[in-house]
C-alpha positions as CSV (number, residue, x, y, z in Angstrom):
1,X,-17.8,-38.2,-7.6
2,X,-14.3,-37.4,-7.8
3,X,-13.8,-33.8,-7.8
4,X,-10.1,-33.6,-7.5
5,X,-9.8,-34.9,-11.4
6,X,-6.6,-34.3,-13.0
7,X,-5.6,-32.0,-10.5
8,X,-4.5,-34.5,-8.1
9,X,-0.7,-34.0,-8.3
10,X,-0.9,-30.0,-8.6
11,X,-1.9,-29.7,-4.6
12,X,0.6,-29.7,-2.3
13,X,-1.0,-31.6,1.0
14,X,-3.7,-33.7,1.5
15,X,-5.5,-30.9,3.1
16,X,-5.4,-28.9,0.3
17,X,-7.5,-31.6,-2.0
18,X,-10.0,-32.1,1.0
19,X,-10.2,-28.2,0.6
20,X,-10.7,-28.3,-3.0
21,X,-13.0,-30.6,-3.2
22,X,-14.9,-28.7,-0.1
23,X,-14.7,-25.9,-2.9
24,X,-15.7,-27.5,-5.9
25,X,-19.0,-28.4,-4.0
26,X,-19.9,-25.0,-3.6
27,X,-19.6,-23.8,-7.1
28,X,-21.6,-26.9,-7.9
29,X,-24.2,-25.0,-5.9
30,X,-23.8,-22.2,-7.2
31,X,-22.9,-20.9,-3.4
32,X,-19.9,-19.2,-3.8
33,X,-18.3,-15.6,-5.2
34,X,-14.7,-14.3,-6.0
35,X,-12.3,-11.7,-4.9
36,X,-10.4,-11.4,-7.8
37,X,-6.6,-9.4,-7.8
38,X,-4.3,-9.0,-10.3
39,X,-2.7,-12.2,-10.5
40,X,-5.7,-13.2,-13.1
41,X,-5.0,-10.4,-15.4
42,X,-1.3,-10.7,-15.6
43,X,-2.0,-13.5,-17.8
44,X,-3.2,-11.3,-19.9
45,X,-0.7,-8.9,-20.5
46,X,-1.9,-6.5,-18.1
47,X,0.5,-5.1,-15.0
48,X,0.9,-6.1,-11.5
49,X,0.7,-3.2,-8.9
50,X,4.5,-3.1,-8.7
51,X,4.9,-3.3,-12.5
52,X,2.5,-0.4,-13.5
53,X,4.6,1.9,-10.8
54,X,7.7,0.7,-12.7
55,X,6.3,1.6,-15.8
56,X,5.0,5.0,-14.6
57,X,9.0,5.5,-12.7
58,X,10.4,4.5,-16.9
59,X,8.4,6.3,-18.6
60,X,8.6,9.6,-16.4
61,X,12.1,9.5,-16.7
62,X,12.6,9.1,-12.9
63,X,15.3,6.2,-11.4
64,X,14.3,3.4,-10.4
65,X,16.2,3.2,-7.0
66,X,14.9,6.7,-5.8
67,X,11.7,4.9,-4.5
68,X,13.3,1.2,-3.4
69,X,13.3,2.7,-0.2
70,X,9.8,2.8,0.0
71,X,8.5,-0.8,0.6
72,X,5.1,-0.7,0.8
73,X,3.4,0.3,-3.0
74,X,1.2,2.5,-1.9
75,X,3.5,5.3,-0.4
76,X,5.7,4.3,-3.0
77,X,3.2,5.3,-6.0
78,X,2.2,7.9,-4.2
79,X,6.3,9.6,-4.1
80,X,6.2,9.0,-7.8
81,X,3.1,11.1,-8.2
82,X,3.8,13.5,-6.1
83,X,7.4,13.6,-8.1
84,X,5.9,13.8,-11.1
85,X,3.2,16.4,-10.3
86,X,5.6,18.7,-9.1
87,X,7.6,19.2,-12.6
88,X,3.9,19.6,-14.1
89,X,4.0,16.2,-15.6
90,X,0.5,13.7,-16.5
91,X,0.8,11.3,-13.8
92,X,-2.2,9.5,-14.6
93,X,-1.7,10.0,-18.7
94,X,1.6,7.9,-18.5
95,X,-0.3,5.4,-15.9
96,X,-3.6,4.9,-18.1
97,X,-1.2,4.4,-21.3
98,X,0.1,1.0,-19.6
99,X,-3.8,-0.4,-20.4
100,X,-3.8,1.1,-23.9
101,X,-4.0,-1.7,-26.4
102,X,-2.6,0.1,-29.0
103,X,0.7,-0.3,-27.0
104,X,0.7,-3.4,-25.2
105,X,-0.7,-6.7,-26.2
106,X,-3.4,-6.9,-24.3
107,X,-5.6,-10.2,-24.7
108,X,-9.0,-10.4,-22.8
109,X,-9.4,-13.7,-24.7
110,X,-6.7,-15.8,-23.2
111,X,-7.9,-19.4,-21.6
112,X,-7.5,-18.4,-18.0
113,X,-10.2,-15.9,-18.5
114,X,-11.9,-18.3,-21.0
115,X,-12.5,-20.1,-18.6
116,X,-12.6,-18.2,-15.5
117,X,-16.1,-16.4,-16.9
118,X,-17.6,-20.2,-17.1
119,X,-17.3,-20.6,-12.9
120,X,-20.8,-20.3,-11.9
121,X,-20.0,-17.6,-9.2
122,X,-22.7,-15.7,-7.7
123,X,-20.9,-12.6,-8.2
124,X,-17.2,-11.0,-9.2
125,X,-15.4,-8.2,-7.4
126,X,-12.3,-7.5,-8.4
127,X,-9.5,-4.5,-7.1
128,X,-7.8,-4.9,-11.0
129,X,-8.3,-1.6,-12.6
130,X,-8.4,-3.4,-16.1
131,X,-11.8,-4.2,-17.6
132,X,-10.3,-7.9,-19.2
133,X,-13.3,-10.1,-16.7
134,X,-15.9,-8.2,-18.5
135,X,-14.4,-8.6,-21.8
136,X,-13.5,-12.3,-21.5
137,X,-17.5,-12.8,-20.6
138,X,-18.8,-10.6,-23.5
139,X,-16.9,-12.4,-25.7
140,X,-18.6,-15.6,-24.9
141,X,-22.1,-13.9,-24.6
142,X,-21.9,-14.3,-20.7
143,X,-22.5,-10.7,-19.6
144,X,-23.0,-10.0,-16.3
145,X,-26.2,-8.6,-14.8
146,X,-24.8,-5.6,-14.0
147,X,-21.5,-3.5,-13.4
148,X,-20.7,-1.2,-10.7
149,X,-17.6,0.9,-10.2
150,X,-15.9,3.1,-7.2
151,X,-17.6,4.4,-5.5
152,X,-20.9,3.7,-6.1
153,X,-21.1,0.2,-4.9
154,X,-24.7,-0.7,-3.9
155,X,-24.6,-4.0,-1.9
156,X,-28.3,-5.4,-2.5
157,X,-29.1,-8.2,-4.6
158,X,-25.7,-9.5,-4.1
159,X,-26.8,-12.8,-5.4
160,X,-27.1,-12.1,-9.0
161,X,-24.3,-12.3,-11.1
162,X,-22.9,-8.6,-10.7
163,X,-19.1,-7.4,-11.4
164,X,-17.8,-5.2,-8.7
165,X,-14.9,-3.3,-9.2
166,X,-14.0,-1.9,-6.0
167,X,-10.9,0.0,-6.4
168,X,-12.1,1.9,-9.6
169,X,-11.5,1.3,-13.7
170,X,-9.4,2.8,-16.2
171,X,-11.4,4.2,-18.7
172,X,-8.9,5.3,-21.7
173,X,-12.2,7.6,-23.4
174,X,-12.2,9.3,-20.0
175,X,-8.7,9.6,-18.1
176,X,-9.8,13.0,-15.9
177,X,-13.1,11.3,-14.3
178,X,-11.8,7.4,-14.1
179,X,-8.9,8.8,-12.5
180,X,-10.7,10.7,-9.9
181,X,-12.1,7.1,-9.0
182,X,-9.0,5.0,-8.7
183,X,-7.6,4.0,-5.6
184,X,-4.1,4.0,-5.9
185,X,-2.3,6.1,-3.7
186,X,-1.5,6.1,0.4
187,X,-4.6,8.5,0.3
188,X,-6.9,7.1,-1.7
189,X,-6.6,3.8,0.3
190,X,-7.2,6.0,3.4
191,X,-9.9,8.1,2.1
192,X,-11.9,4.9,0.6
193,X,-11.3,2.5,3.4
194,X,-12.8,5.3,6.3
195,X,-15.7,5.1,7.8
196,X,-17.0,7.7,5.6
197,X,-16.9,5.8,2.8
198,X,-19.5,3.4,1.1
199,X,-16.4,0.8,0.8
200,X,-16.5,-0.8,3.6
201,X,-19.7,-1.7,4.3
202,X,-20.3,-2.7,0.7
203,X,-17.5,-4.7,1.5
204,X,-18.5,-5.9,4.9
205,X,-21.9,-6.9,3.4
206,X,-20.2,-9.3,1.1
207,X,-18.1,-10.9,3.4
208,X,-20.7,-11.7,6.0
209,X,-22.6,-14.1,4.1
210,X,-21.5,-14.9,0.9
211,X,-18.5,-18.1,0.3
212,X,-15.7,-16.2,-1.0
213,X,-13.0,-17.6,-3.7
214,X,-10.0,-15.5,-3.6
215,X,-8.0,-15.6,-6.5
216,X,-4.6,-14.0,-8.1
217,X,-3.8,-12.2,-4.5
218,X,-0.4,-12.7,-2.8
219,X,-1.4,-12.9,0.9
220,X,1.8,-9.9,1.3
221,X,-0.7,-7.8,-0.3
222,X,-1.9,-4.5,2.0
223,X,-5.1,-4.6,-0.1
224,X,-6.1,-7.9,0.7
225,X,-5.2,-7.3,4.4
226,X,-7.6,-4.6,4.7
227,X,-10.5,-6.5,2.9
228,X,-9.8,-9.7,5.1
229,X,-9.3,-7.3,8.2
230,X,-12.7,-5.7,7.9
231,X,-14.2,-8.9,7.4
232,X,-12.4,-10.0,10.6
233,X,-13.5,-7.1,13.1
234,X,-17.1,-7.3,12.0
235,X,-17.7,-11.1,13.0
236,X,-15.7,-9.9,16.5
237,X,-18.3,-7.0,16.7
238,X,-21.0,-10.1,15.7
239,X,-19.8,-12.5,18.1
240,X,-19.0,-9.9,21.5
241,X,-23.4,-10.1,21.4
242,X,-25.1,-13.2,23.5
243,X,-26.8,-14.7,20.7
244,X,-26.7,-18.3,18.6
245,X,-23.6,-18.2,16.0
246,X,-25.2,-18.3,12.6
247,X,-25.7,-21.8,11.7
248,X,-23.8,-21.7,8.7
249,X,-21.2,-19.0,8.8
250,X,-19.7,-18.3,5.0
251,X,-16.1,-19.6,4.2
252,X,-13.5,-17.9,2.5
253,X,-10.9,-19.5,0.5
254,X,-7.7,-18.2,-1.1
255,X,-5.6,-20.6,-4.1
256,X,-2.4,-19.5,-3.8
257,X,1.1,-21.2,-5.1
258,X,4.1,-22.7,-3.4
259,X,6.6,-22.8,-6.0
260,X,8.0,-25.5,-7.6
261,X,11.4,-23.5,-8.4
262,X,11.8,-22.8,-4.6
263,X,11.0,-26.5,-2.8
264,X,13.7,-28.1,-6.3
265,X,16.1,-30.7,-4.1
266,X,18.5,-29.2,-5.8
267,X,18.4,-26.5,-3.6
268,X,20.5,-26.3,-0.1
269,X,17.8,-27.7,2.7
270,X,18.0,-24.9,4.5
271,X,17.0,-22.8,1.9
272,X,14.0,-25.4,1.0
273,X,13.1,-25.3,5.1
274,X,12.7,-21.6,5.2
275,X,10.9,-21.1,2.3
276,X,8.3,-23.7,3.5
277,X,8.2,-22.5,6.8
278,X,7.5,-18.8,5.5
279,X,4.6,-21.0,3.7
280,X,3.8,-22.5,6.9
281,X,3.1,-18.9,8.9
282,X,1.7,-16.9,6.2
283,X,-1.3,-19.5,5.8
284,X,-1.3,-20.5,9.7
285,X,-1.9,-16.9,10.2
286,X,-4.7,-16.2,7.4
287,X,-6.7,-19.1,9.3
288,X,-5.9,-18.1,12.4
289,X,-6.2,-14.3,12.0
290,X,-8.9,-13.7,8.9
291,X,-10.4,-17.1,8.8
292,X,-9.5,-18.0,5.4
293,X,-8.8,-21.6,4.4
294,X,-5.4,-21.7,2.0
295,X,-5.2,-24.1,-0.9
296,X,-1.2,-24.3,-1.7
297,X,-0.5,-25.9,-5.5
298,X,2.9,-26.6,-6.9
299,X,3.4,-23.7,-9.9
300,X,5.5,-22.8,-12.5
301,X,6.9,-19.6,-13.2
302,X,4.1,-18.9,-15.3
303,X,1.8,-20.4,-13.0
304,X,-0.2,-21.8,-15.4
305,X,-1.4,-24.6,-13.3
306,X,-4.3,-22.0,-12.4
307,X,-5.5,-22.8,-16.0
308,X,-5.7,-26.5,-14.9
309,X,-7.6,-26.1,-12.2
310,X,-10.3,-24.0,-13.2
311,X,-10.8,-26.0,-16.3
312,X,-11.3,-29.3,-14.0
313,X,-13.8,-27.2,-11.7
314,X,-16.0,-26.5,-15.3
315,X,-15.6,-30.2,-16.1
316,X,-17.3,-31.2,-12.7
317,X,-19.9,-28.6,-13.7
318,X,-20.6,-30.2,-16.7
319,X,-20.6,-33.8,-15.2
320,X,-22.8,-32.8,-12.6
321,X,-25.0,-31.1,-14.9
322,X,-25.1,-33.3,-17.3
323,X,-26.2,-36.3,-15.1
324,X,-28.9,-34.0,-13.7
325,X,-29.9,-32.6,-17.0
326,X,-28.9,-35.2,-19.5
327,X,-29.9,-33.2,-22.7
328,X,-27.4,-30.1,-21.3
329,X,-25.3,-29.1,-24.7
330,X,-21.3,-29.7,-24.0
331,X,-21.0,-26.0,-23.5
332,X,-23.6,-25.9,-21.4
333,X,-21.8,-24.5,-18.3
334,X,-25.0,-23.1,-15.7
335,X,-24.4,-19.7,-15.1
């Protein structure tokens, strides 16, 4: 069966088909989850990380280059809030406004999500603070089981199809409680990553034996370090014991682009051989260091190749199912 489909000239190596179609096999078994960030929502009109702190920096009235100094986002939102809290401003009023849909054009019904909601994954976490995921799948009468917020994750049952979001939700009706549960700041990363919190052990539990898909992260990003680092000290605690490796250890993907604007050979070769060699490390390293296999394909600035591949991952769904189950209706996607 080929499982690479129209996708073929989207990948960027070899290895990265032979990866894919590793992947497709899983979700064929329904053996897989995702770790989705913000790079799926984006699409849908909601902010990145660094956007939403720009917004909060506009709308507050503050300048822009006060807090470039400040490279990592976290102690960077955290100045602005601490900035704005001190002249008696509404921090999280001006933040929660940026999800508002009477505002923005926010669309939980684009494609991406259209089609994301099909993937038969065992279960969605997510670290977005938007609720798009869940509206994209009750729009299509594809609920999920269940929906659990910050911080009351429960980790059992994690094979039914839950939605996890681990980092807290906006919820516009109820600003002062939601906002209580978002983590956002330099402290709220601290306080919900210690060991006193239910985070990382939910977390942990996850990781150590379910096949992970992680999708619309930047591999920059401190959030996904800390996920991918817990993950990575827990199978060292695991594996310092004299006992038999499990016998089929779950594996953790990440699609992620190399883009096409930056490899052009219209651009000076030296330029072209760094960028690929910063390619090169970054994914070397998330192998080496956190175990996770890297799928590279060749996007646009829109990156709307993502579309393309998760529609040809339904479409193997449907073949398979279909030749399985030949009375399965065309929209017939298992859940």
């Amino acid at each position: 069966m080929d499982l690479i489909g129209d996708t073929y000239k989207l990948w960027y190596r070899d290895r990265d088909r032979v990866n894919y179609s590793y992947l497709v096999n899983l979700l064929l078994d329904s053996n897989c989850s995702a770790f989705v960030g913000a790079g799926l929502s984006v699409h849908a009109g909601y902010p990145s990380f660094g956007q939403l702190i720009e917004y909060v920096i506009q709308q507050s009235g503050l300048r822009t280059e006060d807090f470039q100094s400040f490279d990592d986002l976290t102690v960077r939102v955290t100045k602005v809030k601490e900035t704005i809290d001190s002249s008696g401003g509404g921090f999280y009023e001006l933040l929660f406004k940026r999800f508002d849909k009477n505002h923005f054009p926010l669309k939980a019904d684009t494609e991406l999500l259209k089609s994301f909601v099909n993937l038969p994954f065992k279960s969605v976490i997510t670290t977005n603070y938007d609720s798009c995921i869940e509206e994209a799948a009750t729009i299509q009468n594809l609920g999920f089981v269940e929906i659990q917020t910050f911080p009351f994750l429960d980790s059992s049952n994690l094979e039914a199809k839950k939605l996890y979001y681990v980092h807290g939700k906006i919820d516009l009706n109820d600003i002062n409680t939601s906002s209580k549960r978002i983590i956002l700041t330099s402290q709220d990363f601290l306080r919900a990553y210690s060991e006193n919190s239910p985070l990382p052990g939910f977390l942990g539990s996850i990781l150590d034996i379910h096949n992970i898909l992680f999708l619309g992260f930047a591999l920059e990003e401190r959030t996904l370090f800390n996920i991918l680092d817990l993950s990575k000290r827990r199978k060292e605690f695991i594996l310092d014991f004299p006992v038999n490796p499990p016998k089929n250890p779950p594996t953790k993907f990440a699609i992620l682009p190399i883009e096409r604007k930056r490899i052009d050979p219209i651009l000076p070769k030296e330029e072209i051989k760094k960028y690929l060699s910063y390619i090169d490390t970054q994914d070397k390293r998330a192998e080496a260091d956190y175990g996770v296999i890297v799928l590279r394909y060749k996007a646009n600035d829109s990156f709307s190749e993502m579309e393309a591949i998760i529609k040809n991952i339904i479409r193997q769904i449907k073949g398979s199912a279909t030749k399985v189950n030949p009375d399965l209706t065309k929209t017939g996607v298992p859940i």
